[in-house]
PDB file of the backbone (N, CA, C, O) and the ligand in Angstrom, with CONECT records:
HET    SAM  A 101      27
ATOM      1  N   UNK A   1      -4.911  -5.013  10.778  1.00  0.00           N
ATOM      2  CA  UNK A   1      -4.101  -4.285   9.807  1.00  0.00           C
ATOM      3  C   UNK A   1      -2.716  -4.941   9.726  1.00  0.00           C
ATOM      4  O   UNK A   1      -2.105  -5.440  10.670  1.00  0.00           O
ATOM      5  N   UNK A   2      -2.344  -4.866   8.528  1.00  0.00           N
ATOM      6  CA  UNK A   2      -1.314  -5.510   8.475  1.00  0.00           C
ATOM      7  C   UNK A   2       0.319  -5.114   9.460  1.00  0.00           C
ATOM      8  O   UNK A   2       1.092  -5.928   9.964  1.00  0.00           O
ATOM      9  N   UNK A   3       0.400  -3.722   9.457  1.00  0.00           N
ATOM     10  CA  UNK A   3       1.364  -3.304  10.356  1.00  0.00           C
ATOM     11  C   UNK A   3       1.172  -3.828  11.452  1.00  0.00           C
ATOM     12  O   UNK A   3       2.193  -4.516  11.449  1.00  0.00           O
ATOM     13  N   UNK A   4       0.587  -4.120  12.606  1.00  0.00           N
ATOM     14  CA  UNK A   4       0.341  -5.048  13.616  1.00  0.00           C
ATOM     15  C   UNK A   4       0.186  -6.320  13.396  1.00  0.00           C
ATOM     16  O   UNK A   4      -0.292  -6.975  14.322  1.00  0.00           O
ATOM     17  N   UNK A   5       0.494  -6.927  12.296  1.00  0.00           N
ATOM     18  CA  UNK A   5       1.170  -8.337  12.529  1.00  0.00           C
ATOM     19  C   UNK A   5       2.127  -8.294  12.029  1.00  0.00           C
ATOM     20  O   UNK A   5       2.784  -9.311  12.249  1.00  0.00           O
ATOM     21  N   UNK A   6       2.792  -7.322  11.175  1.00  0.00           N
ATOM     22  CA  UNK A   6       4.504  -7.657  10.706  1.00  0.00           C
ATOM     23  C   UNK A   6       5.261  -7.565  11.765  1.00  0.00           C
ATOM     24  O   UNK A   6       6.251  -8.286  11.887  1.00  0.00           O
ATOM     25  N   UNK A   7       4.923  -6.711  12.637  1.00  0.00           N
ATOM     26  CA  UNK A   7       5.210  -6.047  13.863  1.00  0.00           C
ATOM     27  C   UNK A   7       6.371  -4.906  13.347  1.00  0.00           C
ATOM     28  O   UNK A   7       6.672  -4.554  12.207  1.00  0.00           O
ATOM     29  N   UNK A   8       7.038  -4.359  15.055  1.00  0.00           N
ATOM     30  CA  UNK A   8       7.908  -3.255  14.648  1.00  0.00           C
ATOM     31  C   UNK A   8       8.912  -2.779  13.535  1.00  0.00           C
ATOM     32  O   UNK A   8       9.028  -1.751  12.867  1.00  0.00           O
ATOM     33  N   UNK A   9       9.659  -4.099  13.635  1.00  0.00           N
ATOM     34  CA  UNK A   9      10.818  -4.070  12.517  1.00  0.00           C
ATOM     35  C   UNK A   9      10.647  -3.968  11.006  1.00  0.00           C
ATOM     36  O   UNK A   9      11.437  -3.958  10.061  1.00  0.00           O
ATOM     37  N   UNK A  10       9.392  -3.899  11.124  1.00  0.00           N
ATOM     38  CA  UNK A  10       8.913  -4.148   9.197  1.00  0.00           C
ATOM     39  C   UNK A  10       8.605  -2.859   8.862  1.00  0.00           C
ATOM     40  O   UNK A  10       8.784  -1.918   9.634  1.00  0.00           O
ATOM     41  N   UNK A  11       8.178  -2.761   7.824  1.00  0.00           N
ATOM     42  CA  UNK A  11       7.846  -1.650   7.142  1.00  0.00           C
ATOM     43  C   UNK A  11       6.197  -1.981   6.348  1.00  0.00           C
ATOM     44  O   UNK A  11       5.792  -3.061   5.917  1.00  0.00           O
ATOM     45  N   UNK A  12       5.655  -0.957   6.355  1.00  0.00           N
ATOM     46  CA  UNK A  12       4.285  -1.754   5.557  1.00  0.00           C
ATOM     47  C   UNK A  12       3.642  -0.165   4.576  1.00  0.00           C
ATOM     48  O   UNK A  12       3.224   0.884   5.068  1.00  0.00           O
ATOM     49  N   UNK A  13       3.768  -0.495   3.262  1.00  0.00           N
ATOM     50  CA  UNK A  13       3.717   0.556   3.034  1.00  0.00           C
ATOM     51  C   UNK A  13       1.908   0.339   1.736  1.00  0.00           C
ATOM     52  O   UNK A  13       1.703  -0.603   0.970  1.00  0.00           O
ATOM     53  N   UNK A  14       1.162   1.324   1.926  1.00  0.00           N
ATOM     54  CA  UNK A  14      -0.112   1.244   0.877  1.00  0.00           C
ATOM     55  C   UNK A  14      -0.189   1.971  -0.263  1.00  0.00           C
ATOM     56  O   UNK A  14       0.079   3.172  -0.319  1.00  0.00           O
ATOM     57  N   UNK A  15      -0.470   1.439  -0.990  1.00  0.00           N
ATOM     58  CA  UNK A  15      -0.952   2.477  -2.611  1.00  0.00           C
ATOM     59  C   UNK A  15      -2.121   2.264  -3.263  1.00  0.00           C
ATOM     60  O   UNK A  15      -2.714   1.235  -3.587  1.00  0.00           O
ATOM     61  N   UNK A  16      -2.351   3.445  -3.400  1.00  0.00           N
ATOM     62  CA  UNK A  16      -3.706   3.517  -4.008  1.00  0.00           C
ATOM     63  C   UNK A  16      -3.448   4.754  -5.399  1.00  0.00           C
ATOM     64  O   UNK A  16      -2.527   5.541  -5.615  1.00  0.00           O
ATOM     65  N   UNK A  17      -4.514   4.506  -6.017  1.00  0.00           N
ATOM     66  CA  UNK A  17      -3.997   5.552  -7.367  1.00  0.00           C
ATOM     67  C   UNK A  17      -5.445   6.558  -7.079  1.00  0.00           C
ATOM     68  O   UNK A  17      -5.870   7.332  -7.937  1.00  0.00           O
ATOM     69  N   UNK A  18      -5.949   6.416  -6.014  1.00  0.00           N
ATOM     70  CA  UNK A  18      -7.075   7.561  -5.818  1.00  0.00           C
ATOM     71  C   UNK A  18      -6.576   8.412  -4.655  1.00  0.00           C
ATOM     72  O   UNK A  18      -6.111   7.843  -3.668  1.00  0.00           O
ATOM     73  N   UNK A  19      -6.658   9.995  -4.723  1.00  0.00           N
ATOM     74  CA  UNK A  19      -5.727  10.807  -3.763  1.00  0.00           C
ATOM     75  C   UNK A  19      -6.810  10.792  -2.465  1.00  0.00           C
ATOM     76  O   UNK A  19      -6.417  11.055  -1.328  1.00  0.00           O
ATOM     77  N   UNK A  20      -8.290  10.438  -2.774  1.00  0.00           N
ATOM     78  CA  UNK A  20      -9.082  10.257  -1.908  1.00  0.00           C
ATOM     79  C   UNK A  20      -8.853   9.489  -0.442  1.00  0.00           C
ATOM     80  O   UNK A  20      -9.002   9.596   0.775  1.00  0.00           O
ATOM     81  N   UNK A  21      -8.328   8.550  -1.622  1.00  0.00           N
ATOM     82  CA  UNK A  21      -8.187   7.026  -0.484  1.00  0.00           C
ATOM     83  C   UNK A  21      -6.760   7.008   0.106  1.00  0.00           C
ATOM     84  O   UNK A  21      -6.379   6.329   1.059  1.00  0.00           O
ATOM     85  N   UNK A  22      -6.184   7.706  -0.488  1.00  0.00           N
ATOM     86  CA  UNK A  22      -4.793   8.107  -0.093  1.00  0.00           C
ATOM     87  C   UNK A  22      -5.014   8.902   1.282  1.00  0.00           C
ATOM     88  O   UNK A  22      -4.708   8.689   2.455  1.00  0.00           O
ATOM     89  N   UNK A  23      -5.535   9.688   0.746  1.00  0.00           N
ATOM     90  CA  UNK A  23      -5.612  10.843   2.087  1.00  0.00           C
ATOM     91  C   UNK A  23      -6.717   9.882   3.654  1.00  0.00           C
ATOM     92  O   UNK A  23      -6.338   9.998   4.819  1.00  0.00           O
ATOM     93  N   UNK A  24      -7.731   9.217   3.356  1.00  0.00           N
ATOM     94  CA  UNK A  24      -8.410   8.278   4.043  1.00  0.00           C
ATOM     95  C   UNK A  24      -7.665   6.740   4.644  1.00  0.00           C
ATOM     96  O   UNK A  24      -8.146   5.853   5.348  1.00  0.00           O
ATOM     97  N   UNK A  25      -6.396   6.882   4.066  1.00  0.00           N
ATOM     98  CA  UNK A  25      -5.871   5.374   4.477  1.00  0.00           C
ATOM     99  C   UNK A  25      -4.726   6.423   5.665  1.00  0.00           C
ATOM    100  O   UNK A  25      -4.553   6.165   6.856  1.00  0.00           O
ATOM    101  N   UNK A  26      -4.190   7.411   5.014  1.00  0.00           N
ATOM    102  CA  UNK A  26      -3.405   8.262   6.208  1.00  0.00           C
ATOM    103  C   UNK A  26      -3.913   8.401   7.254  1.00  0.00           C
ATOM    104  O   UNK A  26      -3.386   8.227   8.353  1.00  0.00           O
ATOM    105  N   UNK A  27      -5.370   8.845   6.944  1.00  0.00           N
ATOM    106  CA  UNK A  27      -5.844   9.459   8.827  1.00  0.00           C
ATOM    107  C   UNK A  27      -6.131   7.752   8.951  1.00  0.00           C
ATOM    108  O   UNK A  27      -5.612   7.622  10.060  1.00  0.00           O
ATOM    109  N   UNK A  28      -6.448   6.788   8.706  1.00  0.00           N
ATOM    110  CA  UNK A  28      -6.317   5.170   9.488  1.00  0.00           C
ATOM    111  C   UNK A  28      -5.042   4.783  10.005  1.00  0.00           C
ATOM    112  O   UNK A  28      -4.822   4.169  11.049  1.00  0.00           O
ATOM    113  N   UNK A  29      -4.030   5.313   8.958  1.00  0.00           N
ATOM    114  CA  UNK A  29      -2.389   4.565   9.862  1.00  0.00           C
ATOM    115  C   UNK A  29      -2.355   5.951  10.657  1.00  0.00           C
ATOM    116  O   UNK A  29      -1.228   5.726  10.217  1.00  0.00           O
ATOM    117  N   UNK A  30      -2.412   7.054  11.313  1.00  0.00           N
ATOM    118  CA  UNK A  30      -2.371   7.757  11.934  1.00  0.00           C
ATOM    119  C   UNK A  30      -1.802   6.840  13.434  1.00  0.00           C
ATOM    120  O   UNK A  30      -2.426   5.974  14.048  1.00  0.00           O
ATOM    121  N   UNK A  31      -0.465   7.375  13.712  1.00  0.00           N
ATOM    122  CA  UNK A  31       0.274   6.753  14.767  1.00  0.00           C
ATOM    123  C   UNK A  31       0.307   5.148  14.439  1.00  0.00           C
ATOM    124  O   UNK A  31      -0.285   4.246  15.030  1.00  0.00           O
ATOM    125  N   UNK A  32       1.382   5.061  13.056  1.00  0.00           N
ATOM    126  CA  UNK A  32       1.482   3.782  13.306  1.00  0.00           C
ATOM    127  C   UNK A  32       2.796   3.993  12.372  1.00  0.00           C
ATOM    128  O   UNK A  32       2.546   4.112  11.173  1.00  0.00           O
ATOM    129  N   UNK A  33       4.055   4.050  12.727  1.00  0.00           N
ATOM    130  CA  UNK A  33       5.005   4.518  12.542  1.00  0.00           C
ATOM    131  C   UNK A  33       5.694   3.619  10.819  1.00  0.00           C
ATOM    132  O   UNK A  33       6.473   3.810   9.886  1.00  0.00           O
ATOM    133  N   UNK A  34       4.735   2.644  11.343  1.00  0.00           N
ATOM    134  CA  UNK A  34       5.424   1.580  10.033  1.00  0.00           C
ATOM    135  C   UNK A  34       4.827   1.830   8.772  1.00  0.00           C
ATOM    136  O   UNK A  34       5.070   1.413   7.640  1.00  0.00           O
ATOM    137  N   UNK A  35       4.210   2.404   9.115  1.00  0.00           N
ATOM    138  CA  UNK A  35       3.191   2.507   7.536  1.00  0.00           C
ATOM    139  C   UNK A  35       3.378   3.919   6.778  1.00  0.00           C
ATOM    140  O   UNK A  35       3.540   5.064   7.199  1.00  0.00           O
ATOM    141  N   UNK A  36       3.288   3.353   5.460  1.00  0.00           N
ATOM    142  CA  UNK A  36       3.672   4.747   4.413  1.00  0.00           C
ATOM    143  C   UNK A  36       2.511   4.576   3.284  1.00  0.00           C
ATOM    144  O   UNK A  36       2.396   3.511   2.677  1.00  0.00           O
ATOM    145  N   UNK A  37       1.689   5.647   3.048  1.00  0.00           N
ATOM    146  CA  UNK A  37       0.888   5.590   2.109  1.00  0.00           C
ATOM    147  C   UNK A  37       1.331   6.358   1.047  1.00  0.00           C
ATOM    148  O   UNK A  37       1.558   7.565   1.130  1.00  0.00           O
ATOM    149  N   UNK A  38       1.505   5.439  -0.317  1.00  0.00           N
ATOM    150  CA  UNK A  38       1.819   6.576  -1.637  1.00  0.00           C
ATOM    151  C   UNK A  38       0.606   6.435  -2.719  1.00  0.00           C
ATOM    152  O   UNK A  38      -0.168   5.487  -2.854  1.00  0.00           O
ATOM    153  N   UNK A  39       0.660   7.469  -3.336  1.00  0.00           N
ATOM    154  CA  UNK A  39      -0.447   7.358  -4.617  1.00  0.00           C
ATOM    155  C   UNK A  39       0.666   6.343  -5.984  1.00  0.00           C
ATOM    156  O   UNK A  39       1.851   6.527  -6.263  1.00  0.00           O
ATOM    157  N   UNK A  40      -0.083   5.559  -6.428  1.00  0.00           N
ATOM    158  CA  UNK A  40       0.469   5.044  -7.132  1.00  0.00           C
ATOM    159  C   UNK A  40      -0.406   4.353  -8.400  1.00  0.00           C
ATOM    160  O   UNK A  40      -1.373   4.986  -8.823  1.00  0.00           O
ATOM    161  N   UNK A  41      -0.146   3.372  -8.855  1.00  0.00           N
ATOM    162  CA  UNK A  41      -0.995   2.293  -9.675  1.00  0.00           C
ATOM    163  C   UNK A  41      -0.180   1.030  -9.827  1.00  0.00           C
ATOM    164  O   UNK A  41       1.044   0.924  -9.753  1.00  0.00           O
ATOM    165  N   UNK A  42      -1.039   0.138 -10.043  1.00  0.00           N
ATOM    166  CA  UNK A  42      -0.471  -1.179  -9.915  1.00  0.00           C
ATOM    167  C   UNK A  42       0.546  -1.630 -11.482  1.00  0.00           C
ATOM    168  O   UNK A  42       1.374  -2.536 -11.585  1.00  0.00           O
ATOM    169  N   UNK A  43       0.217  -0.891 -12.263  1.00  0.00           N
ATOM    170  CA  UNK A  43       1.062  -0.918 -13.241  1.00  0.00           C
ATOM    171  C   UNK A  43       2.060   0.222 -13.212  1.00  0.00           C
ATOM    172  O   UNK A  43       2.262   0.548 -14.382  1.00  0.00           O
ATOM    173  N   UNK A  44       2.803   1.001 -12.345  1.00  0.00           N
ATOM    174  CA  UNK A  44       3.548   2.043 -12.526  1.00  0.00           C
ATOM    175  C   UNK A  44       3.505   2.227 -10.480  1.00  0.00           C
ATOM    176  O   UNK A  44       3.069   3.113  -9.745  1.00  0.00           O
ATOM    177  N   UNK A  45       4.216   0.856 -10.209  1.00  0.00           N
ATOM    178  CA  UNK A  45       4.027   0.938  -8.534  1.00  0.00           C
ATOM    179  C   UNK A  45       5.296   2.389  -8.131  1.00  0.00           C
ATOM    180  O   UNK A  45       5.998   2.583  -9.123  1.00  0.00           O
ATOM    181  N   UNK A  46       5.478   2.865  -7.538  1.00  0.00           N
ATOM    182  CA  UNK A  46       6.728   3.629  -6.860  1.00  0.00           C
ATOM    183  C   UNK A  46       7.412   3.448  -5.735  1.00  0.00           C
ATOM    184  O   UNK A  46       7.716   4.066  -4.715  1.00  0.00           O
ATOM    185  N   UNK A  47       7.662   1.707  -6.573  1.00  0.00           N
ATOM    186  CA  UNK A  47       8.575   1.055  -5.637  1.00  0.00           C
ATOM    187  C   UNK A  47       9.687   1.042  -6.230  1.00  0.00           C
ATOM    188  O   UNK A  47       9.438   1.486  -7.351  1.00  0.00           O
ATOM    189  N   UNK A  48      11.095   0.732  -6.146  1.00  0.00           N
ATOM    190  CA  UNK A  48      12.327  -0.006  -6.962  1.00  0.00           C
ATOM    191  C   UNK A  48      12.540  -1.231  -6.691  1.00  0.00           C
ATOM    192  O   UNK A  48      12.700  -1.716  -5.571  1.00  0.00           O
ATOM    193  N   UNK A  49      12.552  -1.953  -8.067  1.00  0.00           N
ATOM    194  CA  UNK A  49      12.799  -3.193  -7.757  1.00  0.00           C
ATOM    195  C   UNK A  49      13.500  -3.937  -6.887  1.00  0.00           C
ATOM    196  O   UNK A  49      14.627  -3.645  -6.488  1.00  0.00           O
ATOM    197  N   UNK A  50      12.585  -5.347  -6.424  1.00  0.00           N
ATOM    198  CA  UNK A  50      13.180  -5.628  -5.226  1.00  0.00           C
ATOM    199  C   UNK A  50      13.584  -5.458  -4.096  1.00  0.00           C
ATOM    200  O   UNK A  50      14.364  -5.924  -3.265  1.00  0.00           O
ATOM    201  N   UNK A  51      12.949  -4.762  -4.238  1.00  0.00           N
ATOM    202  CA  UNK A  51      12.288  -3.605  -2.631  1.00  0.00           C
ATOM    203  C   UNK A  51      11.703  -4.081  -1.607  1.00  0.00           C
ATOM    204  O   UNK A  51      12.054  -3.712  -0.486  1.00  0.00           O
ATOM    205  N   UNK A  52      10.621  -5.064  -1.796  1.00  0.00           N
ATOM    206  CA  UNK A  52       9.798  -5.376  -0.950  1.00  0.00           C
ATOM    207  C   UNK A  52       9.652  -7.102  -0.669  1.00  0.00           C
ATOM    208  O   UNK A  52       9.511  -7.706  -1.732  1.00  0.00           O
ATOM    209  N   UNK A  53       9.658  -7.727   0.190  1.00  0.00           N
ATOM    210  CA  UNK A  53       9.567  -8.897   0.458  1.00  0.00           C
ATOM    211  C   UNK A  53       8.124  -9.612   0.243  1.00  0.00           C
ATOM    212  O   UNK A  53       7.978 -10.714  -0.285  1.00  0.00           O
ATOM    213  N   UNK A  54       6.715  -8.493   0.926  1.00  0.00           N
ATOM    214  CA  UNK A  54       5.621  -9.384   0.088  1.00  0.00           C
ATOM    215  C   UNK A  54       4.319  -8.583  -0.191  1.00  0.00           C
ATOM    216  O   UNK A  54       4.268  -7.626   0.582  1.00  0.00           O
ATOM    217  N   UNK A  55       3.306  -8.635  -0.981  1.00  0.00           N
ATOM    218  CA  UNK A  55       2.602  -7.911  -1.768  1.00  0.00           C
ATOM    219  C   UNK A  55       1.050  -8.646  -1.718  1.00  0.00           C
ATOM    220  O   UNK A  55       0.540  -9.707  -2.077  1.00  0.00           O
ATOM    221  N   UNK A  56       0.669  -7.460  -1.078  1.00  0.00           N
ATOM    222  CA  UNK A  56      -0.792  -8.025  -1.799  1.00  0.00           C
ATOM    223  C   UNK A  56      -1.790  -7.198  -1.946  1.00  0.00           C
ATOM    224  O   UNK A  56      -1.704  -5.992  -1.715  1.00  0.00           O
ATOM    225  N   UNK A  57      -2.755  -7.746  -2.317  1.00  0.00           N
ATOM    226  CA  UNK A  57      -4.421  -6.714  -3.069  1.00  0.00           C
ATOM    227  C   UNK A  57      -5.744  -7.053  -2.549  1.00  0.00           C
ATOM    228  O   UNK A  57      -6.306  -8.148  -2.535  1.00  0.00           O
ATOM    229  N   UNK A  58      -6.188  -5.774  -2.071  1.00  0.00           N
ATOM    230  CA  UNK A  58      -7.476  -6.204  -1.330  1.00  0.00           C
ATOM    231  C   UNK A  58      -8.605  -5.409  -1.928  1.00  0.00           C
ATOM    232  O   UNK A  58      -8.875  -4.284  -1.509  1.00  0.00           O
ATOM    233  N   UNK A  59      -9.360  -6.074  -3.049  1.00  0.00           N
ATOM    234  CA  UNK A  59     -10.471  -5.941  -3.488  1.00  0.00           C
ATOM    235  C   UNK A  59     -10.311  -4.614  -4.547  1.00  0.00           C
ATOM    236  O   UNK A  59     -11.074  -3.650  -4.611  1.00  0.00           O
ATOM    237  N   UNK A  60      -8.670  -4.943  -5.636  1.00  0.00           N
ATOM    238  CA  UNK A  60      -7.989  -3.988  -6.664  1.00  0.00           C
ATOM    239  C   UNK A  60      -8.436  -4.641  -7.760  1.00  0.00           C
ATOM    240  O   UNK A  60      -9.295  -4.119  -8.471  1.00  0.00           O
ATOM    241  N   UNK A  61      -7.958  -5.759  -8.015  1.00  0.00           N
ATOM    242  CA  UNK A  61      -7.741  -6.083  -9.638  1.00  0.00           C
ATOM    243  C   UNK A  61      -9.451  -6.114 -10.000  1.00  0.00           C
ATOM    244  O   UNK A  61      -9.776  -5.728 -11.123  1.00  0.00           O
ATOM    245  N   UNK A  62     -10.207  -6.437  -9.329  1.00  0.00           N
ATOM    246  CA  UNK A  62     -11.860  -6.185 -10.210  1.00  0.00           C
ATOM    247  C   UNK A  62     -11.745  -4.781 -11.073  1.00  0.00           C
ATOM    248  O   UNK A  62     -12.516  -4.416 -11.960  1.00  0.00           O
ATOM    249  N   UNK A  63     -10.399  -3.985 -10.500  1.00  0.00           N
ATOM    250  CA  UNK A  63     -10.960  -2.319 -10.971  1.00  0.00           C
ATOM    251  C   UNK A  63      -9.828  -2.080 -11.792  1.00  0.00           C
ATOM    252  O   UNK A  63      -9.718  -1.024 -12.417  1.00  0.00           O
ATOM    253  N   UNK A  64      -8.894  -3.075 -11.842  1.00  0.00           N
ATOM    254  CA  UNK A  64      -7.529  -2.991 -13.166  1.00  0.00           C
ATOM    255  C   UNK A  64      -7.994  -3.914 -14.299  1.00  0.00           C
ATOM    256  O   UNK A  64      -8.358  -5.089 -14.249  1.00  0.00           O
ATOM    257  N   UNK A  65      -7.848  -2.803 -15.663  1.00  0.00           N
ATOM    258  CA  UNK A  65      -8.324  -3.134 -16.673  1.00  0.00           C
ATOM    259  C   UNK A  65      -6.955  -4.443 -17.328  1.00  0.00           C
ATOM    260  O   UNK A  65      -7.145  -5.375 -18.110  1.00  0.00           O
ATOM    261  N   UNK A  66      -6.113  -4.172 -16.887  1.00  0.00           N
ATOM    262  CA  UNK A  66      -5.456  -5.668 -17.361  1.00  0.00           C
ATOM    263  C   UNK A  66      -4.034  -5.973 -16.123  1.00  0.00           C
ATOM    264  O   UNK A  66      -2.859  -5.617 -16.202  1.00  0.00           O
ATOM    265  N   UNK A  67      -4.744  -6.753 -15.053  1.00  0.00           N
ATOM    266  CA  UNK A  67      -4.194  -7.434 -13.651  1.00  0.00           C
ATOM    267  C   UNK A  67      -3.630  -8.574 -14.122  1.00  0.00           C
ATOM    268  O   UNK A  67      -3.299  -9.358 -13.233  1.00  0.00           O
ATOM    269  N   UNK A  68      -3.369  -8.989 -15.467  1.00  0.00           N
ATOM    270  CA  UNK A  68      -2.030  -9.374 -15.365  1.00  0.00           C
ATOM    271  C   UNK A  68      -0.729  -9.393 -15.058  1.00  0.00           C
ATOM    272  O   UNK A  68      -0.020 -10.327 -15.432  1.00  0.00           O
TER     273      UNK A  68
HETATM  274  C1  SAM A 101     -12.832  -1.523  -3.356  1.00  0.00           C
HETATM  275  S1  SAM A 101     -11.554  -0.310  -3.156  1.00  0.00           S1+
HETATM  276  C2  SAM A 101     -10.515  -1.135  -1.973  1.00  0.00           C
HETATM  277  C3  SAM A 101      -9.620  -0.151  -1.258  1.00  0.00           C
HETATM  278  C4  SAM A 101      -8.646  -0.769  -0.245  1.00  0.00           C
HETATM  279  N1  SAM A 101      -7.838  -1.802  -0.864  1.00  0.00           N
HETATM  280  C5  SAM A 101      -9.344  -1.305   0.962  1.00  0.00           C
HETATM  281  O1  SAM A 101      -9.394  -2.520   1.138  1.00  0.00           O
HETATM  282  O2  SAM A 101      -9.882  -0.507   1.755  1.00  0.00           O1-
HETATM  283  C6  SAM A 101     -10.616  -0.478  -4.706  1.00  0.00           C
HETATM  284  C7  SAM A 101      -9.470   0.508  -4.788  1.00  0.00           C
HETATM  285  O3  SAM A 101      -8.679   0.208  -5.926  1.00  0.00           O
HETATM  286  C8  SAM A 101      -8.103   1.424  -6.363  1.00  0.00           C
HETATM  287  N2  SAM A 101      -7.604   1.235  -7.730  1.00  0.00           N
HETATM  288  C9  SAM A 101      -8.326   1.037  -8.853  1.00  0.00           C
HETATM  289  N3  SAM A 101      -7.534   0.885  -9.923  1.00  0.00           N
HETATM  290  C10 SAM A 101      -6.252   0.995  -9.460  1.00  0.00           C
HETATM  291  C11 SAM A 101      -4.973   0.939 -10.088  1.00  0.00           C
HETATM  292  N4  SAM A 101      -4.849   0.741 -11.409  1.00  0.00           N
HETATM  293  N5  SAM A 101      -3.862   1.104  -9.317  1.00  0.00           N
HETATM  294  C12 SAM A 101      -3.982   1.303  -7.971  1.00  0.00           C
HETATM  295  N6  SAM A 101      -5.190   1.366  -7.324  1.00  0.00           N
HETATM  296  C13 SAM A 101      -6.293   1.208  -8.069  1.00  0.00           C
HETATM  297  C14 SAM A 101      -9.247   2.413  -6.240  1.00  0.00           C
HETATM  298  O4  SAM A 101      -8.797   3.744  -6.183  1.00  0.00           O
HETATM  299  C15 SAM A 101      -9.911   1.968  -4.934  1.00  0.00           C
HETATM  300  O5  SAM A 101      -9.450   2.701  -3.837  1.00  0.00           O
CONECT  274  275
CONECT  275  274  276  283
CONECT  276  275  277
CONECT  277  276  278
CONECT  278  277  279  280
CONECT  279  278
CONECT  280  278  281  282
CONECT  281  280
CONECT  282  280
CONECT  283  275  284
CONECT  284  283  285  299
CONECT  285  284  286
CONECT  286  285  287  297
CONECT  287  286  288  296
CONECT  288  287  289
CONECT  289  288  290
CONECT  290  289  291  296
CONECT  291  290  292  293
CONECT  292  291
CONECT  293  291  294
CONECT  294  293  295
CONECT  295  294  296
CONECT  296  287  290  295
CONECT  297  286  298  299
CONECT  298  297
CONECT  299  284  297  300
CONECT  300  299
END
């Protein structure tokens, strides 16, 4: 998981736009202080710009109708 290699000082936060997987990625970071799960979408993230140093997608854009 990614929070165990940024290690302590980082922050690692997940979004998903399903409240399912939202609620299923919480009980996984369960005791892992760095991690924040929000409901979101990849076009309407609920981040503020320039927020975050680095980004990525694991097995999303097959299911975004335009991942541009
Ligand atoms: C195959 S699952 C992968 C879930 C997770 N990334 C993982 O590796 O366990 C694809 C996920 O993409 C999410 N998804 C689909 N369209 C999305 C969108 N527009 N914005 C954010 N998440 C989206 C779905 O809710 C689903 O949980």
């Amino acid at each position: 998981m990614l929070a165990k290699a940024v290690g302590p000082s980082a922050r690692v936060i997940g979004i998903d736009s399903s409240q399912e997987m939202v609620e299923q990625a919480c009980k996984r970071a369960e005791g892992l202080s760095a991690v924040e799960v929000e409901l979101g979408g990849v076009h309407t993230l609920p981040l503020d710009d320039v927020s975050i140093d680095r980004a990525g997608t694991d097995r999303v854009l097959q299911s975004v109708t335009d991942p541009a």
